[in-house]
MARVO-747962 format. One line per field, with one value per residue (C-alpha): x, y, z. Coordinates in pm, whole numbers, always signed. Each point is the difference from the previous one (the first is absolute). Layout:
// MARVO-747962
x = (X / ...) .
y = (Y / ...) .
z = (Z / ...) .
END
This chain:
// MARVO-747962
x = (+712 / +110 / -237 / +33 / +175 / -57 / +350 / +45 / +346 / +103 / +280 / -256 / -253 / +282 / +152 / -405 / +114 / -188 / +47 / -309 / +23 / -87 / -246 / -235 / +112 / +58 / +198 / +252 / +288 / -10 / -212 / -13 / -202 / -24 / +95 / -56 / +128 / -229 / +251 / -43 / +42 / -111 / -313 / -380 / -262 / -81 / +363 / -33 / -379 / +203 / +53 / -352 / +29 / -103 / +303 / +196 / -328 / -11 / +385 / -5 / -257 / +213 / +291 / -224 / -154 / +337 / +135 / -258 / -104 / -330 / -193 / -364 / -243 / -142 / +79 / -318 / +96 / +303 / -131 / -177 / +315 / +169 / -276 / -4 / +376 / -28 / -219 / +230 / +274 / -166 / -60 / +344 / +127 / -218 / +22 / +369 / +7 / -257 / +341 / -104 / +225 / -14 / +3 / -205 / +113 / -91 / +24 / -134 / -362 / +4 / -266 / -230 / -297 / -25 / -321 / +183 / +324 / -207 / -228 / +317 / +278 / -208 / -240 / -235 / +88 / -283 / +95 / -307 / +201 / +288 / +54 / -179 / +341 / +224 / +113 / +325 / +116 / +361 / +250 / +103 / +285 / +300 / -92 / +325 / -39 / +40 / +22 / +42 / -87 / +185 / +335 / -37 / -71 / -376 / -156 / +13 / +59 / -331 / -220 / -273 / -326 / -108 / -346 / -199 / -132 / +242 / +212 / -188 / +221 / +287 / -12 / -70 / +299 / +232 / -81 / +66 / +303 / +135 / -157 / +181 / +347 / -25 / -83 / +245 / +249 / -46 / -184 / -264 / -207 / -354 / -274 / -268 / -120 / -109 / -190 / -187 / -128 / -17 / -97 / -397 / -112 / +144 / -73 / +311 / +46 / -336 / +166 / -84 / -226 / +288 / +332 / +31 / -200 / +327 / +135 / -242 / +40 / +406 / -73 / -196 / +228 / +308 / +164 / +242 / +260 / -38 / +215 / -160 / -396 / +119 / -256 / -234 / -161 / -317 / -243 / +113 / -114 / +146 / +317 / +114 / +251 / +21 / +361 / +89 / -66 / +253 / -133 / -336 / -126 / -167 / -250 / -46 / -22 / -152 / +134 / -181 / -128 / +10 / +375 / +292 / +224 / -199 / +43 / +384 / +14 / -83 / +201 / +309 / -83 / -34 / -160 / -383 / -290 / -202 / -253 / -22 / -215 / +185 / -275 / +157 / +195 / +307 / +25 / -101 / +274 / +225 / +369 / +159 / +4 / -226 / -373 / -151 / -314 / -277 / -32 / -317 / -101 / -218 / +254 / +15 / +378 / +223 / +357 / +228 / +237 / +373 / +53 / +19 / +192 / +111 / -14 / +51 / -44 / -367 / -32 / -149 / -85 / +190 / -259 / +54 / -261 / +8 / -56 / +338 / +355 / -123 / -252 / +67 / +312 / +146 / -325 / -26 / -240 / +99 / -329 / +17 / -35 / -253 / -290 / -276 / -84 / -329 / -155 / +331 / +18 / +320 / +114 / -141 / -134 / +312 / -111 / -326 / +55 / +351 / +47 / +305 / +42 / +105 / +287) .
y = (-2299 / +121 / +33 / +97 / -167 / +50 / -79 / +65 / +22 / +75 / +259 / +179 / -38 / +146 / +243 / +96 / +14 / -113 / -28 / +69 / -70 / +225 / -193 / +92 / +346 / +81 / +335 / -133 / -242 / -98 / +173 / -99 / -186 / -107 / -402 / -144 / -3 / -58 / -117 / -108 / -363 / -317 / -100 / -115 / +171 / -127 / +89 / +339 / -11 / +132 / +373 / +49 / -49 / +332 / +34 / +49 / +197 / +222 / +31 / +25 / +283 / +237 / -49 / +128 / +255 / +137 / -1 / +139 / +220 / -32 / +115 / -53 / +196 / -221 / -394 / -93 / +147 / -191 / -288 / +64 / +37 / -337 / -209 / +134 / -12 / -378 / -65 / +175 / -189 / -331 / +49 / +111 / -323 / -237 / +225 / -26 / -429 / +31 / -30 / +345 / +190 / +330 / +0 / +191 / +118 / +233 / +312 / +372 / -94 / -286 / +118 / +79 / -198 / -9 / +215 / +271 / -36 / +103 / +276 / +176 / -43 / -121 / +155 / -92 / +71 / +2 / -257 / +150 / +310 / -132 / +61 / +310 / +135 / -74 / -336 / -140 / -244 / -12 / -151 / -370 / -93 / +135 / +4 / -133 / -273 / +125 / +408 / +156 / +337 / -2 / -71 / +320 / +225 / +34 / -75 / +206 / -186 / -200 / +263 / -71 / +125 / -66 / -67 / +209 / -157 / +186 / -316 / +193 / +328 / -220 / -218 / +293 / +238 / -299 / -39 / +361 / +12 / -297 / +186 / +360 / -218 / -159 / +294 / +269 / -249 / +147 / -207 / +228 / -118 / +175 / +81 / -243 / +198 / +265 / -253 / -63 / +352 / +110 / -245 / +23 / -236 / -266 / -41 / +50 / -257 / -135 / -161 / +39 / -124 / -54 / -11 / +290 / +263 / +97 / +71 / +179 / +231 / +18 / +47 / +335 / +116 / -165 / -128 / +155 / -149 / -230 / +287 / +212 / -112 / -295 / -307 / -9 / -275 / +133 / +239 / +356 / +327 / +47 / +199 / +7 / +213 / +58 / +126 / -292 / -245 / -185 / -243 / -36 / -271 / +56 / -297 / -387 / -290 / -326 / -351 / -240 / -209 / -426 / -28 / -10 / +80 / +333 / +78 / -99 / +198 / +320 / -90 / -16 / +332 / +156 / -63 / -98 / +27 / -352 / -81 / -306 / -180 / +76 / -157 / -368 / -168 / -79 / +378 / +166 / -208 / -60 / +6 / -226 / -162 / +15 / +58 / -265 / -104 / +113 / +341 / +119 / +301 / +261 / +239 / +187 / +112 / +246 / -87 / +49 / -272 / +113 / -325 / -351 / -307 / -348 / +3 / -342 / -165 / +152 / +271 / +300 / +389 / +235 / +190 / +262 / +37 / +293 / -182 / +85 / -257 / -188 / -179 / -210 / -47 / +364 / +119 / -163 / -274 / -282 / -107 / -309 / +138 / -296 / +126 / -279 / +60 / +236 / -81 / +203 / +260 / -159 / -21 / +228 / +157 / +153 / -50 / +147 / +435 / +88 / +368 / +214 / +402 / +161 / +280) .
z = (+347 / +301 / +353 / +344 / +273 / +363 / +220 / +395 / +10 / +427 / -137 / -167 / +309 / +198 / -186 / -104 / -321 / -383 / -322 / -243 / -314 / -295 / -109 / +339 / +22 / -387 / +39 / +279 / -57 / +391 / +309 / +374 / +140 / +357 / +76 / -367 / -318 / -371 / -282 / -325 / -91 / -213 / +211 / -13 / +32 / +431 / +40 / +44 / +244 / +309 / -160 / +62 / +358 / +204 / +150 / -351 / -188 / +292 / -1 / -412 / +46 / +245 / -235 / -281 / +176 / +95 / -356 / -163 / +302 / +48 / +273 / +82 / +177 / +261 / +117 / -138 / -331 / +39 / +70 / -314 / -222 / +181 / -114 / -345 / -2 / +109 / -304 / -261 / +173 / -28 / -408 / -46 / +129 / -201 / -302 / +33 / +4 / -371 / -229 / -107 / -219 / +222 / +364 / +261 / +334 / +321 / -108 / +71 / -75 / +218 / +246 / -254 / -134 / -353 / -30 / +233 / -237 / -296 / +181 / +65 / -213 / -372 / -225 / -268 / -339 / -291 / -254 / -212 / -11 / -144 / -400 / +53 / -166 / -262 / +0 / -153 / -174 / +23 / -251 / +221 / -276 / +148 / +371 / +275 / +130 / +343 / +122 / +318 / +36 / +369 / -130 / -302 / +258 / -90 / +353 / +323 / +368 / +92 / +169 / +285 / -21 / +375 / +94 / -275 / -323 / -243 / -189 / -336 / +107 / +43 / -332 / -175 / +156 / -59 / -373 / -44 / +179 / -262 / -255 / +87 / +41 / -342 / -201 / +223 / +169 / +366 / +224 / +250 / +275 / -74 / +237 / +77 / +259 / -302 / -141 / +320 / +62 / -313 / -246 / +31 / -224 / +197 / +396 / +235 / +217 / -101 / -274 / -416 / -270 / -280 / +1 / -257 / +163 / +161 / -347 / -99 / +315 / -75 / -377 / +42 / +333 / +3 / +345 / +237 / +210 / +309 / +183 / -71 / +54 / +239 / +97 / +263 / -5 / +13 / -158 / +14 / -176 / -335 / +47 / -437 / -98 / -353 / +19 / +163 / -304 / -106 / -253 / -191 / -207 / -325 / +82 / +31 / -198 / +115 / -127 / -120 / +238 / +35 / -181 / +191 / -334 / -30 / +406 / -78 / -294 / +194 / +315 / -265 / -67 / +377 / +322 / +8 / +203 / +95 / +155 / +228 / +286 / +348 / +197 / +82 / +168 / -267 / -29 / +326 / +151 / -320 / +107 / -283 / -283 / -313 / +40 / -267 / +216 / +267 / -160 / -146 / -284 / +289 / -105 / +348 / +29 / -259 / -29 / -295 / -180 / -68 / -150 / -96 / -69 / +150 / +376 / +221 / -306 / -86 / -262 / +208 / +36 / +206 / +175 / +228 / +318 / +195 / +326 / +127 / +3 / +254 / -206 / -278 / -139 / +111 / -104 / -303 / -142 / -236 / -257 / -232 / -365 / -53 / -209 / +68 / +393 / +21 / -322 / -186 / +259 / +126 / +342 / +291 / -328 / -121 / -386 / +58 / -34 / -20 / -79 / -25 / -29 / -340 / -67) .
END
């Protein structure tokens, strides 16, 4: 497993010049750094004590700060966000020396606690409400053995939603925008933003109860074009066009839940909506690998898997997050396809209410 190594090298000193790794920073290959340099190599766990000297946290912090361009209000407020940072920083690392099979690393949420994380960006979704449709059971005899909705043409650019609670908008405009391309064969960006404002049974940027209410807004009013209702990130008065429309499910169908052949089976068929728990570490953080571990079933976070198949080794879903390409794997999320973790629910609670959107 590879870990962190502090070197001094005088050139570098000199020439104020570093080298971080992308294991530290996640979304850069190499950043400065004033005087030092972090690499990766073969160490133990002590060898790596001197990155959490102030002098590289506080340098590690302006270098974040800088990419991500964050500004903050007052010193004290700052102060605030270092020692937080310094935390996250500090969890990363030892997370990162566990032989895990995904990997963690600084990223735009790296000031954040984790009950600020989830008061911002998550919701709570009703797992009592779930089944309160039709649910599915989908023929598993003939399903690929791997699929990837990305490389059809199914699956728009990963989107951002900003600071407002609206990954149920997102999953939900993503599996109708795989849905339009498979049954028209011209891939739109819709509005999110529509759903937002408009879509009153759910709560803006206060998040959702299920991951289908969306549909059912879409169902009886269709959705219009990102370009045309563009996102806000943030609650807005409902500006719906009905001449705008440009595609309109007839309704939704939910999988059935706790089987990873029956999630598969409907992922071979297009996009889905999932479910998972955002609020920890190995995802809040995730920058690599497969998630197989550390990842509850509080469904808090809607995303939508484009796919699945053998990745590093580990047979995983392809789920898209719409937390920008600076998270994650260019804003996507690898889960293990492991059934047992979370009493069936799977990992992060992928298994546990998948839904997709009907033509």
């Amino acid at each position: 497993m590879d870990h962190l190594l502090l070197v001094d090298p005088k050139q570098s000193r000199k020439k104020k010049f570093t080298l971080v790794a992308t294991s530290i920073l996640g979304t850069l290959a190499f950043c400065m750094i004033a005087g030092y340099c972090v690499m990766q190599a073969q160490q133990p766990a002590h060898a790596f004590q001197a990155a959490f000297s102030e002098n590289i946290l506080t340098d590690l912090f302006g270098v974040w700060k800088k990419f991500h361009q964050k500004h903050y209000e007052s010193k004290e407020e700052e102060a605030r966000k270092f020692k937080i940072f310094v935390e996250n920083y500090k969890k990363i690392v030892e997370f990162n020396t566990q032989g895990h099979t995904s990997s963690v690393a600084l990223n735009q949420f790296a000031d954040m606690t984790e009950e600020e994380f989830r008061g911002l960006l998550l919701s709570n979704f009703h797992r009592n409400q779930f089944q309160a449709g039709e649910t599915v059971e989908l023929d598993v005899t003939d399903i690929p053995d791997s699929i990837d909705w990305r490389q059809l043409g199914a699956v728009t650019p990963v989107k951002n939603q900003g600071q407002c609670g609206s990954c149920w908008a997102f999953a939900a405009v993503a599996g109708l925008e795989g849905l339009n391309q498979i049954k028209n064969g011209k891939l739109l960006s819709f509005s999110e933003q529509q759903l937002v404002d408009c879509a009153t049974n759910c709560y803006g940027c206060d998040g959702a109860e299920t991951l289908y209410d969306a549909l059912i807004y879409t169902a009886n009013n269709g959705v219009e074009l990102e370009e045309s209702y563009p996102y806000t990130a943030r609650d807005g008065t409902c500006k719906y066009d009905a001449s705008k429309v440009v595609f309109k499910n007839s309704g939704h169908k939910e999988v059935t839940p706790k089987s990873v052949d029956q999630l598969k089976a409907a992922i071979a068929q297009q996009p889905v909506l999932v479910g998972v728990q955002a609020s920890s570490l190995v995802f809040q953080f995730y920058s690599g690998g497969v998630i197989s571990t550390l990842c509850g079933n509080n469904v808090d976070h809607a995303v939508t898997a484009v796919g699945y198949g053998p990745y590093n080794g580990k047979d995983a879903f392809i789920v898209k997050n719409s937390w920008g390409t600076s998270w994650g794997v260019s804003g996507y999320v690898y889960i293990s396809t492991n059934p047992t973790p979370n009493n069936g629910d799977g990992v992060c609670g992928i298994l546990g209410m998948p839904v997709y959107p009907t033509a």
